[in-house]
SEKE-533166 format. One record per residue: residue number from 1; residue in one letter; x, y, z of N, C-alpha, C, O in turn. Coordinates in steps of 0.1 Angstrom, whole numbers, plus 5000, padded with zeros to 4 digits. Layout:
<recs>
> n, res, nxx, nyy, nzz, caxx, cayy, cazz, cxx, cyy, czz, oxx, oyy, ozz
> NUM, A, X, Y, Z, X, Y, Z, X, Y, Z, X, Y, Z;
...
</recs>
This chain:
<recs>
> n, res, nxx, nyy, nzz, caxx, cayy, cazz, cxx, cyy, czz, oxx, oyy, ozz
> 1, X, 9582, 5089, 5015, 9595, 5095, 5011, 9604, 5096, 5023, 9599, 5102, 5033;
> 2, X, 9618, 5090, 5024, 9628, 5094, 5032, 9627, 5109, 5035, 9624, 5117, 5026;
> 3, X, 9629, 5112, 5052, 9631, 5124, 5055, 9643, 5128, 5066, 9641, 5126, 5078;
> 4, X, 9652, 5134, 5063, 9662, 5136, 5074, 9660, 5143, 5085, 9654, 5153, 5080;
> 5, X, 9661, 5144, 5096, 9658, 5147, 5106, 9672, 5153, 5112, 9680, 5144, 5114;
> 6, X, 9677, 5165, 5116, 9679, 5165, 5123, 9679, 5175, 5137, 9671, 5184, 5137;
> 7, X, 9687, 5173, 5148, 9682, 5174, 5156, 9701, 5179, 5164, 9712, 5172, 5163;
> 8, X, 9697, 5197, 5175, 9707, 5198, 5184, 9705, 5207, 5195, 9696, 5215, 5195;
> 9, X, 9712, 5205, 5202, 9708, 5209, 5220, 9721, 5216, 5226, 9732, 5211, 5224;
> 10, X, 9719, 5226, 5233, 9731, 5228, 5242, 9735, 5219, 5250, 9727, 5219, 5259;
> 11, X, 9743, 5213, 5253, 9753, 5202, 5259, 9765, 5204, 5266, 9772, 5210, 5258;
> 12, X, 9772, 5203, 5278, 9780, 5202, 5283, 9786, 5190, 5288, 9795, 5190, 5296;
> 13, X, 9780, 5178, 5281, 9792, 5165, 5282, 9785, 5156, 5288, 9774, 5159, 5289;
> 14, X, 9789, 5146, 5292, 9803, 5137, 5287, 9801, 5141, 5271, 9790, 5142, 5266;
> 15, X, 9819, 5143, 5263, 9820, 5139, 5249, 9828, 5131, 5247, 9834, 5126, 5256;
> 16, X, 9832, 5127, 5232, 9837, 5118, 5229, 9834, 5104, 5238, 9825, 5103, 5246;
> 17, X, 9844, 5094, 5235, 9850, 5084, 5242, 9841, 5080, 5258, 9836, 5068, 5259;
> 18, X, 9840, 5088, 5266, 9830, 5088, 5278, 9813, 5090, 5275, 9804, 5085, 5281;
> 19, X, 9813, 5097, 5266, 9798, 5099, 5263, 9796, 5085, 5254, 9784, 5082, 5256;
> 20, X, 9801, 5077, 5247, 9800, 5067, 5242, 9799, 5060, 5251, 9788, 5054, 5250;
> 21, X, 9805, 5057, 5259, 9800, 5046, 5272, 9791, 5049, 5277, 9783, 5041, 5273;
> 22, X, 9785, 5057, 5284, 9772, 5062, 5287, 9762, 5064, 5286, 9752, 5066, 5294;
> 23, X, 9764, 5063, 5272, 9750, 5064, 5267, 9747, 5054, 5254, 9739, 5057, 5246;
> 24, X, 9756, 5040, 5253, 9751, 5031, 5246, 9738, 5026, 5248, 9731, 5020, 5239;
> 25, X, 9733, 5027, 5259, 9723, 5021, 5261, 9712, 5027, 5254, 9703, 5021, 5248;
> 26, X, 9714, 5042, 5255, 9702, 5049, 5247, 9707, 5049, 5233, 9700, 5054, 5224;
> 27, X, 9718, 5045, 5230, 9721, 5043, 5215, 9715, 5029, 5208, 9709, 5029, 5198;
> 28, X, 9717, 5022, 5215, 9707, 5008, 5213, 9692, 5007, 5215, 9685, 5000, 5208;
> 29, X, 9686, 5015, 5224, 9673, 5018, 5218, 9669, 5026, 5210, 9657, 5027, 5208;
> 30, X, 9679, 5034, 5203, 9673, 5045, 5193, 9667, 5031, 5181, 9656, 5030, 5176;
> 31, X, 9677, 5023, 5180, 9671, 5013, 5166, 9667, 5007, 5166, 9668, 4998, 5159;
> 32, X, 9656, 5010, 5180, 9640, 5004, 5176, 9629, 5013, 5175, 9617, 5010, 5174;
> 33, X, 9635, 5029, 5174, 9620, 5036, 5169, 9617, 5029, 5157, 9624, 5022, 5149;
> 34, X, 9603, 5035, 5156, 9597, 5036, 5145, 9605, 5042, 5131, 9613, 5051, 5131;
> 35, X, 9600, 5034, 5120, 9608, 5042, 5111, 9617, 5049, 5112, 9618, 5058, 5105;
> 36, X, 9627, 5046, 5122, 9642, 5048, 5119, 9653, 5039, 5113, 9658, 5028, 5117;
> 37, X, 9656, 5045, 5104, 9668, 5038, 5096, 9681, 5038, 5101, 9686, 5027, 5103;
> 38, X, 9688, 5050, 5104, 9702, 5053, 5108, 9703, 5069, 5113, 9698, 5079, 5109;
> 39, X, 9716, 5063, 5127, 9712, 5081, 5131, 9729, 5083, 5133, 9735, 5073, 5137;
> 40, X, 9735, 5093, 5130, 9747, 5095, 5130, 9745, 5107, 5143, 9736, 5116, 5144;
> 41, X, 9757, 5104, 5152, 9752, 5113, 5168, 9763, 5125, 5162, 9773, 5123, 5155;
> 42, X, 9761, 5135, 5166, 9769, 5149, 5163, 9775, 5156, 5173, 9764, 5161, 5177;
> 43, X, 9783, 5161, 5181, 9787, 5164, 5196, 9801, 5177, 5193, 9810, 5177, 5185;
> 44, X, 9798, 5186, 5200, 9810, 5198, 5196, 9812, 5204, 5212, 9805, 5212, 5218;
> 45, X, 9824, 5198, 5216, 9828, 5201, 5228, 9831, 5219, 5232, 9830, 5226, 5243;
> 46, X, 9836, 5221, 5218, 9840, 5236, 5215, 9829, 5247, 5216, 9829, 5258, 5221;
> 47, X, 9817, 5238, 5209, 9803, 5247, 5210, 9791, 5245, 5217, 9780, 5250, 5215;
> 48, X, 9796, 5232, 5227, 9789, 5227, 5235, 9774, 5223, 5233, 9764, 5228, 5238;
> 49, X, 9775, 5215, 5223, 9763, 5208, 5214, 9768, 5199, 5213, 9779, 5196, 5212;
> 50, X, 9752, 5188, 5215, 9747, 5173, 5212, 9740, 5176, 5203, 9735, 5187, 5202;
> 51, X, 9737, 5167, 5198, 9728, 5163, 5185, 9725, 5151, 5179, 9724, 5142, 5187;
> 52, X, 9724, 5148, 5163, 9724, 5137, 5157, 9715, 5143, 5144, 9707, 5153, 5145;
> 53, X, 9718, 5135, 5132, 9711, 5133, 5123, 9705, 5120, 5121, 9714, 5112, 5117;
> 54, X, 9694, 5116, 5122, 9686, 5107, 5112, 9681, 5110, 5101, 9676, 5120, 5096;
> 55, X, 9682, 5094, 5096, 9674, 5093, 5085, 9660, 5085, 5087, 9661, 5074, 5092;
> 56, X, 9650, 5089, 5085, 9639, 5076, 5085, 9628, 5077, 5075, 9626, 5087, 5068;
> 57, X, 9620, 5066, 5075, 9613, 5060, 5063, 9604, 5071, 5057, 9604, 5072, 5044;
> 58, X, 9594, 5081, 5066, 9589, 5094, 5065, 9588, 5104, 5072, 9599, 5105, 5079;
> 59, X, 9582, 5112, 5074, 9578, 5122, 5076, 9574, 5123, 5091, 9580, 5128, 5101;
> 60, X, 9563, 5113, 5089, 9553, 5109, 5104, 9561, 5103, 5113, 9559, 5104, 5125;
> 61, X, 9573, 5095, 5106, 9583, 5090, 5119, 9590, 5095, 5123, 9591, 5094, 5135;
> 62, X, 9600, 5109, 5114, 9608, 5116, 5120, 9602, 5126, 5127, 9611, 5134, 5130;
> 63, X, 9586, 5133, 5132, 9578, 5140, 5136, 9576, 5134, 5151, 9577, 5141, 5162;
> 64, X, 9575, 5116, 5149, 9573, 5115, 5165, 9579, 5113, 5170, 9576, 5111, 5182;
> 65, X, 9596, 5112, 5163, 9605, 5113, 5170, 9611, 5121, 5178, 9618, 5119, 5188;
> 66, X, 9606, 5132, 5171, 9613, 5144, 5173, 9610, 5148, 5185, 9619, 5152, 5193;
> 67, X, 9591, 5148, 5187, 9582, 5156, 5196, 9585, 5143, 5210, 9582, 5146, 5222;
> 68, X, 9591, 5129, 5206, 9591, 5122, 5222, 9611, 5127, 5224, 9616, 5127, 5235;
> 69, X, 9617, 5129, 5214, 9631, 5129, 5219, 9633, 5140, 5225, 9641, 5142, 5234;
> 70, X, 9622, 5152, 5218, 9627, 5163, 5227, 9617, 5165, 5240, 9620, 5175, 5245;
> 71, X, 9609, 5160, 5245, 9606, 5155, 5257, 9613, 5152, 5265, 9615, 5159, 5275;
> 72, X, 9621, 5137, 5262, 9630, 5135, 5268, 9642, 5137, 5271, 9648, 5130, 5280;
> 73, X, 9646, 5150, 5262, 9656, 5155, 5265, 9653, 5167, 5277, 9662, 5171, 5285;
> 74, X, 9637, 5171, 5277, 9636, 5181, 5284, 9636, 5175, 5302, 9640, 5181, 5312;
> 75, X, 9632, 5162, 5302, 9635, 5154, 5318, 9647, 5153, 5319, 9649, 5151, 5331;
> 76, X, 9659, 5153, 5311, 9671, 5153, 5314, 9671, 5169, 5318, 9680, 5169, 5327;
> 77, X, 9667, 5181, 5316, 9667, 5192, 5318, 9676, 5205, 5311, 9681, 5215, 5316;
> 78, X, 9674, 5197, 5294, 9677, 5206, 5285, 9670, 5214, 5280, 9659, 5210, 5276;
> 79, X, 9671, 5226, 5280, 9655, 5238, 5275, 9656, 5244, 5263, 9651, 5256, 5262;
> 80, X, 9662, 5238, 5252, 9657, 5242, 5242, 9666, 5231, 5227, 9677, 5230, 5222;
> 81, X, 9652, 5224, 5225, 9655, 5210, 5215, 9655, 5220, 5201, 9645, 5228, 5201;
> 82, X, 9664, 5219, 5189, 9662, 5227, 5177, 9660, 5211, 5170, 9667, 5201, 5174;
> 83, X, 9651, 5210, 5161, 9648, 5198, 5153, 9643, 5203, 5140, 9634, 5211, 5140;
> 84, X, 9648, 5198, 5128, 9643, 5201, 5113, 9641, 5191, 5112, 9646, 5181, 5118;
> 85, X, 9632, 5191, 5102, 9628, 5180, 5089, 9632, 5181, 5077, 9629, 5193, 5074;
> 86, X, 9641, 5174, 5066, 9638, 5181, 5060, 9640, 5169, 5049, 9644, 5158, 5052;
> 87, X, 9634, 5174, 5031, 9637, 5164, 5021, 9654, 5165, 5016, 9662, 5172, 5022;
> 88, X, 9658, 5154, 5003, 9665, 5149, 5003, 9669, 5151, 4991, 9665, 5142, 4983;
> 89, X, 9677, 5162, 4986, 9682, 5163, 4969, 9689, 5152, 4970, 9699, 5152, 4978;
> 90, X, 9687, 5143, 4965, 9691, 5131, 4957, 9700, 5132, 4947, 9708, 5123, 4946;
> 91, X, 9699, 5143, 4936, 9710, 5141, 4927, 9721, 5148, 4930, 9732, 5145, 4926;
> 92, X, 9718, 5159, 4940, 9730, 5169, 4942, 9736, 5161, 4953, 9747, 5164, 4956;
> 93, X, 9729, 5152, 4960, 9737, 5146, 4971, 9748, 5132, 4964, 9759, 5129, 4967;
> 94, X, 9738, 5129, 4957, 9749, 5118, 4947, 9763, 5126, 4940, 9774, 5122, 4939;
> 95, X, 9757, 5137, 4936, 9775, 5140, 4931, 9782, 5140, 4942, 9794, 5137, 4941;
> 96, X, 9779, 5143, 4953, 9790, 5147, 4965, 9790, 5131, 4973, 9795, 5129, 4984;
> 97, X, 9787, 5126, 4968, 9791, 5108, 4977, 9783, 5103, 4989, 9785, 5092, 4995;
> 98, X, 9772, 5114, 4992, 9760, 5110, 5002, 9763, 5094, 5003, 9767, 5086, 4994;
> 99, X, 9761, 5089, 5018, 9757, 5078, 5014, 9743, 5070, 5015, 9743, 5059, 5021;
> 100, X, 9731, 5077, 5009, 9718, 5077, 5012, 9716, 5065, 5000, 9711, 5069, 4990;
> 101, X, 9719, 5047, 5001, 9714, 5040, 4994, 9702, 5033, 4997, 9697, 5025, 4990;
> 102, X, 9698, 5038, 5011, 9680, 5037, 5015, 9674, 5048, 5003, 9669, 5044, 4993;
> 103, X, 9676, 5061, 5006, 9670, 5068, 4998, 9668, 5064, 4987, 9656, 5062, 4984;
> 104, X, 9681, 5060, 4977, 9683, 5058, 4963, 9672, 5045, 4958, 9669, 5044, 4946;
> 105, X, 9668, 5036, 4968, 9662, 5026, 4963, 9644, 5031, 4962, 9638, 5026, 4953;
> 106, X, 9636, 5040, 4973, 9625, 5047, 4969, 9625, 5055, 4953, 9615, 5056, 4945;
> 107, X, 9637, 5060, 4950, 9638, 5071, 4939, 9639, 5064, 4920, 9639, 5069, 4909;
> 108, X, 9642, 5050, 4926, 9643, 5038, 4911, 9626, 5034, 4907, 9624, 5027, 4897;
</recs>
């Protein structure tokens, strides 16, 4: 079963526009973990949070993602990674226009 993952850190920058340059590189290897489908990156300059949501294939993949991303966030010298797991209302997300059509095809 699909499980969303997400995932946020205290951050003080680069955002926007600069942090896109910067960090393509680790944007291009995120889409070779494991069972990762798609990760939308999250960034709030105002509340000085990085983040992202994924989606991936289960459980077990968004678990080792979690436990090597926040590793690696900690050699960057961030000290405290927040990461949920969580499932996926499928019907209440379809009335509101989700666009989970990975999900939708496990649920037929």
């Amino acid at each position: 079963m699909k499980k969303l993952l997400q995932v946020d850190f205290d951050f003080t920058g680069p955002f926007g526009e600069e942090m896109s340059t910067l960090l393509i590189d680790l944007a291009e290897s995120i889409n070779n973990e494991p069972g990762m489908i798609w990760k939308i990156w999250t960034e709030s300059q105002k509340e000085q949070l990085g983040g992202g949501i994924y989606l991936f294939e289960n459980e077990a993949y968004a678990q080792a993602y979690l436990t090597m991303h926040s590793a690696r966030l900690k050699e960057m010298g961030v000290e405290k990674v927040r990461g949920y797991i969580f499932d996926i209302n499928l019907p209440l997300s379809t009335v509101n226009n989700a666009p989970l059509i990975e999900v939708n095809k496990d649920e037929q």
